[in-house]
C-alpha positions in Angstrom: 173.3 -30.1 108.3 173.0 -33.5 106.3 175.3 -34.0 103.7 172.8 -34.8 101.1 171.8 -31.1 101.2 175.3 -29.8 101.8 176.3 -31.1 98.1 173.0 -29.7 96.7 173.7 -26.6 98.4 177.4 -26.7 96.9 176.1 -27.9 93.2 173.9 -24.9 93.4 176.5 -22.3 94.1 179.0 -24.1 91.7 175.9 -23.5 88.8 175.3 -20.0 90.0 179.0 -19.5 89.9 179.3 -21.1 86.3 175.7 -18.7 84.8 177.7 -15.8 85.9 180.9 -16.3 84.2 178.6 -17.2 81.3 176.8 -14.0 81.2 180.0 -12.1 81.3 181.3 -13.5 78.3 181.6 -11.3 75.3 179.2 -12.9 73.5 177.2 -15.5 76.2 176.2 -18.7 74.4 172.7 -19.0 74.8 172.0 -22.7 74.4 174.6 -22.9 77.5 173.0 -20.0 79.8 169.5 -22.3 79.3 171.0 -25.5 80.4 172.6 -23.6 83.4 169.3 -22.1 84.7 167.6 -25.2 83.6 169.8 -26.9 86.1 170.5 -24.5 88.7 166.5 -24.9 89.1 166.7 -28.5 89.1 168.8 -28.5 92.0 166.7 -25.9 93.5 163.6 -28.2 93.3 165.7 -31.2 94.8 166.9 -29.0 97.6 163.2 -28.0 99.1 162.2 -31.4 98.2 164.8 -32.4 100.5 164.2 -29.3 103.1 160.3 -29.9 103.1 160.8 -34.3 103.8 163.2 -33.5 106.6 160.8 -30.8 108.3 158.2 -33.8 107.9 159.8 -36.7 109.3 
């Protein structure tokens, strides 16, 4: 596995990890939970980016 994807991989868990301990939270801040997801899909987009260019080349 390249370790480009490896990180994005781990940057994604990390965010997944970090929306779920936010959602647990008493009272979830949501201006926080939207930057999460907001990024979590961010790195999901890079990672197919990255997926679809290696199947190509």
């Amino acid at each position: 596995m390249h370790p480009r994807f490896y990180r994005l991989i781990e940057a994604h868990q990390r965010i997944d990890r970090a929306l779920r301990d936010e959602q647990r939270r008493r009272r979830p801040d949501p201006f926080r939970l939207t930057q999460l997801k907001t990024l979590k899909l961010r790195v999901k987009d890079l990672m197919h980016r990255f997926a679809r260019r290696s199947a190509h080349a």
